[in-house]
N, C-alpha and C positions, 0 to 999 in steps of 0.2 A: 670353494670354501675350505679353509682348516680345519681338518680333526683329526689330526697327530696328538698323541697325550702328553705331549710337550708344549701344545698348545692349548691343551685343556689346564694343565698344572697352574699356567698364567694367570687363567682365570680364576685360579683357588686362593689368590693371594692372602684374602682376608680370612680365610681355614688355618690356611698353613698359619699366616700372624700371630692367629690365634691360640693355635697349639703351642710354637712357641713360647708365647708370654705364659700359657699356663704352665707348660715344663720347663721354664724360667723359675717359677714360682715355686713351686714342688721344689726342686735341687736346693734353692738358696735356702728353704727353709728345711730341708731336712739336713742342711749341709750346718747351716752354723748354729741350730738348736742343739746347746748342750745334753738336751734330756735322750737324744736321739744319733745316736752313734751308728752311721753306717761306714762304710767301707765306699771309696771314691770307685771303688769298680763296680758297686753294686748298682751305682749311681749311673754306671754309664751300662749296664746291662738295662734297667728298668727303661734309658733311653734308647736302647736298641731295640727292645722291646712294643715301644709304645711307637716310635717310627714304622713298625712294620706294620701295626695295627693301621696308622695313617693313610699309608701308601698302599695296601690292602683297600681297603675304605674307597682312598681316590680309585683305584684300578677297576675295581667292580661297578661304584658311579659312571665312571668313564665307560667302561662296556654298554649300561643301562643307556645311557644317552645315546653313544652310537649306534645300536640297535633299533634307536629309536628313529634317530637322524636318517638313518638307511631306510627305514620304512616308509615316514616320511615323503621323501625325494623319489624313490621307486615309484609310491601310489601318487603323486605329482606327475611325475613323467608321461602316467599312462593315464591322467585328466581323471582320477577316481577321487570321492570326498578322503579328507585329510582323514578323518576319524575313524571311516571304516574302515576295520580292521586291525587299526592300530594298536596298540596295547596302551594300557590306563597310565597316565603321568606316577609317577612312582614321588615328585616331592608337588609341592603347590607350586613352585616356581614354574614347572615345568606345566602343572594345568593351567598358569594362569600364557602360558604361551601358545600351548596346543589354543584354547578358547581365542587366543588374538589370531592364529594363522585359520583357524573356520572360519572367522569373520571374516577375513581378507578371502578367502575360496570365496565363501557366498557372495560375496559382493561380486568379486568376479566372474563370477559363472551367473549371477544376473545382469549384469551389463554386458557379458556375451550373449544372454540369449537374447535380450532387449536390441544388439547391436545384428544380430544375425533376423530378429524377426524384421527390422526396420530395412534391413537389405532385402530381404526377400519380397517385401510391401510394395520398393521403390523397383527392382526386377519387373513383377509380375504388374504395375501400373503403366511402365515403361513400355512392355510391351501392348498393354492393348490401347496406352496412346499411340503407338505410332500406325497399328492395325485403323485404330478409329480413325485416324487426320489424313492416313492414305485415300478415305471411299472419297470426303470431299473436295482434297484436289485433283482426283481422278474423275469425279464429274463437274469439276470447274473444266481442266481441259479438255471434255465430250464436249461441254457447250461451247465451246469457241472452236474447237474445229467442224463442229455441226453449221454455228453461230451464220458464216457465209452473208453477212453482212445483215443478219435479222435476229442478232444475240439476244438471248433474255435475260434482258439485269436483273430480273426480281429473282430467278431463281441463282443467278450467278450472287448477289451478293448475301442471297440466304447461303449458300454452301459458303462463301469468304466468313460470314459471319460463325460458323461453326468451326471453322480452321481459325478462328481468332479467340471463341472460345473456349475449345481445348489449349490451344498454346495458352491463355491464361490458367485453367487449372494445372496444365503441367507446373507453373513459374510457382503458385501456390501451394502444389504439392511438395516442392524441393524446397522449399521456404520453410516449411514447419518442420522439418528438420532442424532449422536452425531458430527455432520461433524465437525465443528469450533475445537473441540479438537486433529482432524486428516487428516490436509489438513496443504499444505505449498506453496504458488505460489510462482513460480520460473520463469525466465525463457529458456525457452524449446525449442529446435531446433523440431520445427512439422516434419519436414521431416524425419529426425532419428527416434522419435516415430512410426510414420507409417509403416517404413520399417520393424522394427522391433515386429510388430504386422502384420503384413505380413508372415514374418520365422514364426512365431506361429501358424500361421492356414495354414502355407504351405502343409502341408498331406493332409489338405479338401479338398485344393485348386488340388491338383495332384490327390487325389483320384476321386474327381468329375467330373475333367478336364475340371476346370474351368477356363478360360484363364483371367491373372490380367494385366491391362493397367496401369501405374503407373507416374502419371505427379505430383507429389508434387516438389514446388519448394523449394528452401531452406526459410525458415522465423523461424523468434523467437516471440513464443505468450508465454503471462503472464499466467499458470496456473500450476494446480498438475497435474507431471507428472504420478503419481499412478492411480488418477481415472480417468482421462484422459482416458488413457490407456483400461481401463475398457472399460469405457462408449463405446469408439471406438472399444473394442473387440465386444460388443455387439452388432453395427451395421453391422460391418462386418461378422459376424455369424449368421443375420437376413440376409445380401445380398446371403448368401452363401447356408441357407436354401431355399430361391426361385427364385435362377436363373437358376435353370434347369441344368442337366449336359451336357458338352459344351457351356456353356453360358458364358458372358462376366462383371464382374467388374472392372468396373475405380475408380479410386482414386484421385484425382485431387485435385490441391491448388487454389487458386486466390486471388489477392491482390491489394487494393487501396489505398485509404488515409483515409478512413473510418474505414474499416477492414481488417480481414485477413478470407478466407473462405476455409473450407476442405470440397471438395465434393465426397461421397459415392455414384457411383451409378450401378445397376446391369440390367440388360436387360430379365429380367425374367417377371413372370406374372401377376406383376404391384398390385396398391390396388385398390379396386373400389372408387370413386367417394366418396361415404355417408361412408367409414370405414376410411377414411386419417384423421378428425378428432376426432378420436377416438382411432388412433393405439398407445397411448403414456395412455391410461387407466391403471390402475390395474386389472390382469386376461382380458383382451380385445383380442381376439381373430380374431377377424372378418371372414370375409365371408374367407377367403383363410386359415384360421389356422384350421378351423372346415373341410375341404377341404383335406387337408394334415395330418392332424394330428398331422403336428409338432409344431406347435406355443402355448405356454403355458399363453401367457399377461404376462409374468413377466419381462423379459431381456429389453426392450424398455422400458417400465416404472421405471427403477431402473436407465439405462441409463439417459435418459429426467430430474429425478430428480437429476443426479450428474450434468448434464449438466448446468440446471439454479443454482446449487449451487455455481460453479463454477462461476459463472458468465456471460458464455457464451450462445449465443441464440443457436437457432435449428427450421431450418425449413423443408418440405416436401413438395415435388410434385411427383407428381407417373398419367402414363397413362396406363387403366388396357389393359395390351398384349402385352404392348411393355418397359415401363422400372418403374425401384422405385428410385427416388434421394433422399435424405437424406445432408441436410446443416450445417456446425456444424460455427457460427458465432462466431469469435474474435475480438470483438469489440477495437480500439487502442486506449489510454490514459486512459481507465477505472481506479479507486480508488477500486480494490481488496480488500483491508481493508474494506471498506465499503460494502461490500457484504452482503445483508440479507444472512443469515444463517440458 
């Protein structure tokens, strides 16, 4: 960038113009008013005079800005806020510039921290999918080299089937990154969805014998029915891991004039107290996954984030020994366009 004061002067055009036409003015009129007899030399002293006054004027402006400009660029360089430290704009032109270049800092320095938490998110998921999808092709291939012609398919396609459901959360976790270009709100009979994420995990449900209570009533909410779907598979495969076998899940609607509510809830070993706000972390485990074994911190967390993308809220109560609920809130007249993203 320029800042020669030769290329500051440039910019004075409409100063300079202006001084001009005013000591245009002055000369012509003290020149041909008879009542006013000066001397042509005095004429050209007052404009030697008033030029030095000028270029005075520009010179010390011009210091002001570059001093500023240096500051500036200095505290830029070294990623410090524009403001601090800087010295106060000396015209309004100049505050209303400094006020435009914070805004542009701020902005910046939130879509880096936003852009650096979102690397860190996708890192530290990245690794404990690929720790997670290592155990069950490691004991797919014990079973078949054990297998010796008396393989056990139920356990071999319960472990395929976990290596098929982390590869889907990975594909949805790298998706919401780009959510805005793969989502479409519609609207969605919740009760049809439900039912039919129900048939889907029906073999857990039988193998476990898990008994399902199912009170959805009929309602139409505004969202995508794709991650919808999801997201609700993942609670419901969180109910399904700690309700115990012969244990009970309900499924339930509820509806006012506010909202519309889908409630998950299972009768199993509940969360403690100090892990409920914690269970929706990335890799968050808590006291019951370290316990079991089976909790990874990734399916709740991948859920919660399609949930508020969505637009819809999500809450949780849980009494540890006796049940876990899980909320999934549809708020009615929402502006879905208007969805941060």
């Amino acid at each position: 960038m320029k800042t020669s004061f030769l290329e500051y002067i440039r910019f004075q055009k409409r100063l300079i113009a202006l001084y001009l036409i005013i000591m245009s003015f002055i000369t012509i009129t003290l020149y041909v008013e008879p009542t006013m007899s000066i001397h042509f030399n005095n004429l050209i002293y007052i404009h030697i005079v008033t030029s030095c006054f000028l270029i005075a004027y520009l010179a010390f402006d011009y210091y002001i800005i570059l001093k500023q400009y240096k500051s500036l660029t200095s505290r830029w360089s070294k990623g410090l806020f524009i403001r601090e430290g800087v010295e106060d704009a000396k015209t309004y032109e100049q505050q209303l510039y400094l006020d435009f270049f914070q805004s542009i800092y701020d902005e910046h320095q939130q879509q880096l921290t936003t852009t650096r938490q979102d690397k860190k998110e996708s890192l530290e998921f990245m690794t404990m999918w690929v720790h997670e999808i290592k155990t069950p092709i490691a004991i797919s291939k014990l079973l078949l080299e054990q297998a010796e012609g008396d393989l056990d398919f139920l356990s071999l396609k319960e472990e395929i089937n976990r290596i098929e459901r982390s590869v889907e959360q990975a594909l949805y976790f790298t998706r919401t990154d780009n959510f805005a270009q793969d989502y479409l709100i519609t609207k969605t009979e919740l009760d049809k969805l439900v039912r039919s994420l129900i048939k889907h995990h029906a073999k857990e449900f039988i193998q476990l014998k898990i008994k399902m209570v199912l009170q959805v009533k009929q309602a139409v909410v505004n969202t995508d029915p794709k991650w919808l779907s999801f997201a609700l598979s993942e609670f419901i495969s969180n109910a399904l891991k700690y309700a115990g076998n012969e244990g009970t899940i309900e499924i339930r609607s509820e509806n006012d004039g506010e909202e519309t509510r889908l409630i998950i809830q299972d009768d199993g070993i509940g969360i403690p107290q100090h892990d409920i706000s914690r269970i929706f972390q990335l890799g968050f485990t808590g006291t019951n996954g370290r316990i079991s074994r089976k909790s990874t911190g990734m399916g709740l967390y991948i859920a919660k984030k399609i949930i508020n993308k969505l637009g819809h809220g999500i809450s949780v109560s849980s009494k540890e020994g006796e049940y876990t609920r899980i909320t999934i809130h549809f708020p009615k007249g929402d502006d879905y366009y208007s969805t941060v993203i």
